[in-house]
Chimera marker file (.cmm) of the C-alpha trace (Angstrom):
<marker_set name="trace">
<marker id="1" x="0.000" y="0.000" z="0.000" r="1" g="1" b="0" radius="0.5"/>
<marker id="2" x="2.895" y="2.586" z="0.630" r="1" g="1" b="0" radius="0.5"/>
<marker id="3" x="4.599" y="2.104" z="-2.617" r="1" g="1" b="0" radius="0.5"/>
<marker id="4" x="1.065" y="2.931" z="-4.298" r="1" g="1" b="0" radius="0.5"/>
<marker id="5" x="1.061" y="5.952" z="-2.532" r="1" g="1" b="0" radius="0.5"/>
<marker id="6" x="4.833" y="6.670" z="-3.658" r="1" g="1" b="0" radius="0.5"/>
<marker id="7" x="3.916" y="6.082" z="-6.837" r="1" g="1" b="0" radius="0.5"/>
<marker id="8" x="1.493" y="8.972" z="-6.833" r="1" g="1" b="0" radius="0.5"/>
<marker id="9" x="4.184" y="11.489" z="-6.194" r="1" g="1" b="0" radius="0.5"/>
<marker id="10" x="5.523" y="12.103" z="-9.366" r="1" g="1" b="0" radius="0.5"/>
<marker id="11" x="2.196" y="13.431" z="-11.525" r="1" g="1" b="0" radius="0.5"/>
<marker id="12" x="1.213" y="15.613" z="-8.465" r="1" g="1" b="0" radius="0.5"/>
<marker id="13" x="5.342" y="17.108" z="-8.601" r="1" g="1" b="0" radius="0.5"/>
<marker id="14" x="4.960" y="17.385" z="-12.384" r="1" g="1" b="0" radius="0.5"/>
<marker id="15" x="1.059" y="19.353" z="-12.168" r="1" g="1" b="0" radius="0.5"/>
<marker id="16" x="2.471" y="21.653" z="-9.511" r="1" g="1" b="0" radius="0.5"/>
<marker id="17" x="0.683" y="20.114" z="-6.830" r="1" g="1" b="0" radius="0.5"/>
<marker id="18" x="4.309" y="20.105" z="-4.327" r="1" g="1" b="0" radius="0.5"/>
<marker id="19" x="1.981" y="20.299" z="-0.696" r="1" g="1" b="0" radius="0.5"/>
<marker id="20" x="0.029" y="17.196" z="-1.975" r="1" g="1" b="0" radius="0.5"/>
<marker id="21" x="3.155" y="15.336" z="-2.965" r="1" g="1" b="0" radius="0.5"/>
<marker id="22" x="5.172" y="15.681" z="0.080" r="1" g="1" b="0" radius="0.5"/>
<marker id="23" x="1.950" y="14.824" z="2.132" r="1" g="1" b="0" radius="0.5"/>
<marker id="24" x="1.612" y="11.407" z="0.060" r="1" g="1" b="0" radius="0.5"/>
<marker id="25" x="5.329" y="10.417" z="0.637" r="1" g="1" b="0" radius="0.5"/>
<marker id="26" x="4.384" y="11.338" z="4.900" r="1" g="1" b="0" radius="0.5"/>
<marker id="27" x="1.300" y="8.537" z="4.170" r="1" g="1" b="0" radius="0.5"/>
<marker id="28" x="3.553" y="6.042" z="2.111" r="1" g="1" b="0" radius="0.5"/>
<marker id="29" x="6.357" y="5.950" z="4.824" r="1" g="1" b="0" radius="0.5"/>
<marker id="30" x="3.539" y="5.040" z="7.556" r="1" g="1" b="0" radius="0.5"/>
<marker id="31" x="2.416" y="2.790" z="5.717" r="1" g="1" b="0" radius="0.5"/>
<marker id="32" x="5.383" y="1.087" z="4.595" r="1" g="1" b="0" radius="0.5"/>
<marker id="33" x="8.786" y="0.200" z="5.947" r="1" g="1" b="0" radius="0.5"/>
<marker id="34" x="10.917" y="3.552" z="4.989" r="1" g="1" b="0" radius="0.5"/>
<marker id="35" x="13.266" y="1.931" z="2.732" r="1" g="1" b="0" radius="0.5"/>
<marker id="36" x="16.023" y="4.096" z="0.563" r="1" g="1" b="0" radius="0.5"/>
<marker id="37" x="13.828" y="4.438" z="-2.506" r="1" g="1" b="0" radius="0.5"/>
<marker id="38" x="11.086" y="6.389" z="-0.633" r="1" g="1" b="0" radius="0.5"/>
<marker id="39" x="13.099" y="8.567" z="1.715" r="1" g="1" b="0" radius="0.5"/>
<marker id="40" x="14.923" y="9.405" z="-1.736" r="1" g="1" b="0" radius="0.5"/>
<marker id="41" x="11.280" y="10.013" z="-3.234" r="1" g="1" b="0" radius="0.5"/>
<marker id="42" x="9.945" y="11.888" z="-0.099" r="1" g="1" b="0" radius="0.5"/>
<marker id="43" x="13.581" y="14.194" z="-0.078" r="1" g="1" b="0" radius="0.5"/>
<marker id="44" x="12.612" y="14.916" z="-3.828" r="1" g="1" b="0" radius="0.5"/>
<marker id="45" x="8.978" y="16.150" z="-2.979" r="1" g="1" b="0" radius="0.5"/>
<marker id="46" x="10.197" y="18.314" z="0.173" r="1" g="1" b="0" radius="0.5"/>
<marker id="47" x="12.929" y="19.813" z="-2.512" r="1" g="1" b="0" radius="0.5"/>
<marker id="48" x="10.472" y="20.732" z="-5.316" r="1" g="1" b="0" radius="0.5"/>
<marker id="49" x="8.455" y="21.938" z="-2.575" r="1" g="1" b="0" radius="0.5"/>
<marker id="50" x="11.559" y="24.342" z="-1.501" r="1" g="1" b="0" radius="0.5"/>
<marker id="51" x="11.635" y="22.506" z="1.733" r="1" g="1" b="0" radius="0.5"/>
<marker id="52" x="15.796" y="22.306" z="1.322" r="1" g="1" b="0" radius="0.5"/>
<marker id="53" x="16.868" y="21.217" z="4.804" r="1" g="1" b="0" radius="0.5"/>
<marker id="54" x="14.234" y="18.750" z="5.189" r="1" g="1" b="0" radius="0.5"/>
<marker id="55" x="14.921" y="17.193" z="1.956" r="1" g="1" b="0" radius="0.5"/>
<marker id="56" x="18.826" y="17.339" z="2.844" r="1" g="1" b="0" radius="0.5"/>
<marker id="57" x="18.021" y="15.267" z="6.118" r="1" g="1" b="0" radius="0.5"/>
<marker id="58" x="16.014" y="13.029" z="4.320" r="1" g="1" b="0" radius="0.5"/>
<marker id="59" x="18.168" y="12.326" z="1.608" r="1" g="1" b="0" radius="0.5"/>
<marker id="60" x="21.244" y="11.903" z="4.470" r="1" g="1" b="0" radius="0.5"/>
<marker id="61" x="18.824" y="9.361" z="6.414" r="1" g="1" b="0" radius="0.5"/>
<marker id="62" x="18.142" y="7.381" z="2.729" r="1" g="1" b="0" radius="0.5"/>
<marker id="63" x="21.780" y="6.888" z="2.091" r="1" g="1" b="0" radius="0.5"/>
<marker id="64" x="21.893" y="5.996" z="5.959" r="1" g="1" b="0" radius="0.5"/>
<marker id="65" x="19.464" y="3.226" z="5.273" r="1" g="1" b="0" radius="0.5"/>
<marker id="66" x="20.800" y="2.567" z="1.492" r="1" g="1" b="0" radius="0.5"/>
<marker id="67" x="24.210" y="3.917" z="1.660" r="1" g="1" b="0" radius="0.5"/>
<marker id="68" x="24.858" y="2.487" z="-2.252" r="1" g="1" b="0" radius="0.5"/>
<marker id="69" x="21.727" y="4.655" z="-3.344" r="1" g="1" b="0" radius="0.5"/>
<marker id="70" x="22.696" y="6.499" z="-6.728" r="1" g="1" b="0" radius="0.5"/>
<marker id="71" x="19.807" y="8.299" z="-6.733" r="1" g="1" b="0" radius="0.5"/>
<marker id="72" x="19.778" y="9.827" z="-2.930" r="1" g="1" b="0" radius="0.5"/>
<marker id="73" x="23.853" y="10.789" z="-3.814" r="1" g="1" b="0" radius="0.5"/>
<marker id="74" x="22.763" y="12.351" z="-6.432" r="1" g="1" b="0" radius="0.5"/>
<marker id="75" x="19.970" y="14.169" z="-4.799" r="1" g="1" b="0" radius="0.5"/>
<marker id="76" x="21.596" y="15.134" z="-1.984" r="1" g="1" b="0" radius="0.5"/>
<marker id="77" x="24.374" y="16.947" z="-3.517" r="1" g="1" b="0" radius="0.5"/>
<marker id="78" x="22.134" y="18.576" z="-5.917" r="1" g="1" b="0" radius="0.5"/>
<marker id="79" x="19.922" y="19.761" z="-2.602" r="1" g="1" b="0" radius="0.5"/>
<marker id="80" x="23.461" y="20.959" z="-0.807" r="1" g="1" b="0" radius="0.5"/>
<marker id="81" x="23.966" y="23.075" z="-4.041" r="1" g="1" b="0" radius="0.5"/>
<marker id="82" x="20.751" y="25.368" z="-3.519" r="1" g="1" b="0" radius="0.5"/>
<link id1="1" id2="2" r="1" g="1" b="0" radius="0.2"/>
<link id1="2" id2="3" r="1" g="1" b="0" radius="0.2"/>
<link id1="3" id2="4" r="1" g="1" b="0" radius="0.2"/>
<link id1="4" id2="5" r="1" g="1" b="0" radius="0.2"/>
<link id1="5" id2="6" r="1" g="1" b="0" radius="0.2"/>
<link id1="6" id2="7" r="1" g="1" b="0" radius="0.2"/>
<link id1="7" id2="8" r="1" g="1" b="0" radius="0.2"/>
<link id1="8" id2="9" r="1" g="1" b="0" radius="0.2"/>
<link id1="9" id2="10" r="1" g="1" b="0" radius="0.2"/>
<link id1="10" id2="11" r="1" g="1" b="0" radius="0.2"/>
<link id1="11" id2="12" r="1" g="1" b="0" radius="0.2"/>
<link id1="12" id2="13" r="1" g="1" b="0" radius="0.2"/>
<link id1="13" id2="14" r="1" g="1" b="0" radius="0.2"/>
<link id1="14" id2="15" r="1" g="1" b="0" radius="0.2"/>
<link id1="15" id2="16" r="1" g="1" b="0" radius="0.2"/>
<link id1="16" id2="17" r="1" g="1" b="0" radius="0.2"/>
<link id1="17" id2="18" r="1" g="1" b="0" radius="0.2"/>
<link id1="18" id2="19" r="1" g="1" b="0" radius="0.2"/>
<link id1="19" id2="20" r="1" g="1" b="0" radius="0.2"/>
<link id1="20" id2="21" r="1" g="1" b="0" radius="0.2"/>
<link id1="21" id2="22" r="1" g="1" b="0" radius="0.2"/>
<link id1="22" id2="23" r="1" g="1" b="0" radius="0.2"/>
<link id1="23" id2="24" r="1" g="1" b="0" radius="0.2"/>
<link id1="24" id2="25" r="1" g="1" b="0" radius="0.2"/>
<link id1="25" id2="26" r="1" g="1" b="0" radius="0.2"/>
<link id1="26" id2="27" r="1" g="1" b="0" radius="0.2"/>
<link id1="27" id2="28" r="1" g="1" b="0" radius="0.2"/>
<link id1="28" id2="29" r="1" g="1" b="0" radius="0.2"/>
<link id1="29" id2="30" r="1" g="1" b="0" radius="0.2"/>
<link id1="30" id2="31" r="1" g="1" b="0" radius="0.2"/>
<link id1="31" id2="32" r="1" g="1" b="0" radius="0.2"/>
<link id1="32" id2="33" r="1" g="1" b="0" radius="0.2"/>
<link id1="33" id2="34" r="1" g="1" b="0" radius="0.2"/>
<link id1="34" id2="35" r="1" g="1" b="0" radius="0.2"/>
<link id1="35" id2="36" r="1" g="1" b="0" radius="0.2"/>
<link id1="36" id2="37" r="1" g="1" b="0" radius="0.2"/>
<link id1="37" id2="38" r="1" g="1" b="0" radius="0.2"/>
<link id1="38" id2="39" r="1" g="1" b="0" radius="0.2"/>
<link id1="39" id2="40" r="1" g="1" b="0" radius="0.2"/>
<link id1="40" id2="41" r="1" g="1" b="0" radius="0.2"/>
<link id1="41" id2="42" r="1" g="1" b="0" radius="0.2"/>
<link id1="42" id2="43" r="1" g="1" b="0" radius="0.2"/>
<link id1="43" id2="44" r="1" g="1" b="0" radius="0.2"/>
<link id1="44" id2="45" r="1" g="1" b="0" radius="0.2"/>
<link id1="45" id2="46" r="1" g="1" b="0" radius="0.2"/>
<link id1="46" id2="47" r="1" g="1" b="0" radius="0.2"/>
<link id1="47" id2="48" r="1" g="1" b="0" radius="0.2"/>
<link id1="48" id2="49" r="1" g="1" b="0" radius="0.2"/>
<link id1="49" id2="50" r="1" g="1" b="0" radius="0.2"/>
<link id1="50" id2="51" r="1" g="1" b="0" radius="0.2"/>
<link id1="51" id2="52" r="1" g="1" b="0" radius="0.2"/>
<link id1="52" id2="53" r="1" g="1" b="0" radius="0.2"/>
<link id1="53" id2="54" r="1" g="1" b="0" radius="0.2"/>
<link id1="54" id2="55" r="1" g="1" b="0" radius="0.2"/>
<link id1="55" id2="56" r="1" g="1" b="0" radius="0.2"/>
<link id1="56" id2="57" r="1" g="1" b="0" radius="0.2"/>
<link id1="57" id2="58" r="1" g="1" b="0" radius="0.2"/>
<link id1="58" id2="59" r="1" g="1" b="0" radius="0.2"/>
<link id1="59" id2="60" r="1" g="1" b="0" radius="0.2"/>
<link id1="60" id2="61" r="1" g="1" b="0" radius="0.2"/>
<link id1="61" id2="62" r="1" g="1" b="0" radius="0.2"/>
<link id1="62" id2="63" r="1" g="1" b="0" radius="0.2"/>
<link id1="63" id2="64" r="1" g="1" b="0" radius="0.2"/>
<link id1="64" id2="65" r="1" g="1" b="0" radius="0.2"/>
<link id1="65" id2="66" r="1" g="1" b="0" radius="0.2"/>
<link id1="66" id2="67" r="1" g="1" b="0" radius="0.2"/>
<link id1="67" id2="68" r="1" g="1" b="0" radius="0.2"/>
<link id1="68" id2="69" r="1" g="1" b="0" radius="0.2"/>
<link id1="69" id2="70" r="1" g="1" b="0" radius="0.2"/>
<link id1="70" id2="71" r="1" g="1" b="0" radius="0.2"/>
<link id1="71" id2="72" r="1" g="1" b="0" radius="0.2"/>
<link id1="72" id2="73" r="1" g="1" b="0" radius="0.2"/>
<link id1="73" id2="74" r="1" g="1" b="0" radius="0.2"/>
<link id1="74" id2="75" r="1" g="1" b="0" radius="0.2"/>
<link id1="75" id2="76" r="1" g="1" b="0" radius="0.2"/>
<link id1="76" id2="77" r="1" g="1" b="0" radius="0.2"/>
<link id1="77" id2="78" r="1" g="1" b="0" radius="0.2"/>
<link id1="78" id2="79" r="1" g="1" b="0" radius="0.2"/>
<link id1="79" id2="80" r="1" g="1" b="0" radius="0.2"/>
<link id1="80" id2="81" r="1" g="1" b="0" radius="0.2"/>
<link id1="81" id2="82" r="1" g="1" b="0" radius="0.2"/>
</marker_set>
């Protein structure tokens, strides 16, 4: 049920809807364990949203979870740069 609701994040980013996004990746993670891939995805929301430090911490606790995650190394430098 929690990667369903991960799943709805990227059409709400892409349609401007940032709130709504980062409140579906808060639902996914209760619902599911909070594996790499969704912190990454829940960091991404809070960083279109222009929630920076959040997103930073997030990102830091995917790769702390998933420390081989491309996608959160990637994300959190890009984050660090704004």
């Amino acid at each position: 049920m929690g990667e369903a609701y991960s799943n709805l994040e990227l059409p709400l980013k892409e349609t401007g809807h940032l709130d709504s996004a980062v409140q579906v990746h808060k639902n996914a993670m209760e619902l599911s364990r909070a594996d790499g891939g969704t912190l990454t995805n829940y960091g991404s929301a809070l960083q279109a949203a222009a929630k920076t430090e959040s997103a930073i911490a997030t990102f830091e606790r995917a790769l702390f979870v998933d420390h081989n995650s491309m996608a959160a190394k990637i994300d959190l430098a890009t984050a660090l740069m704004d």
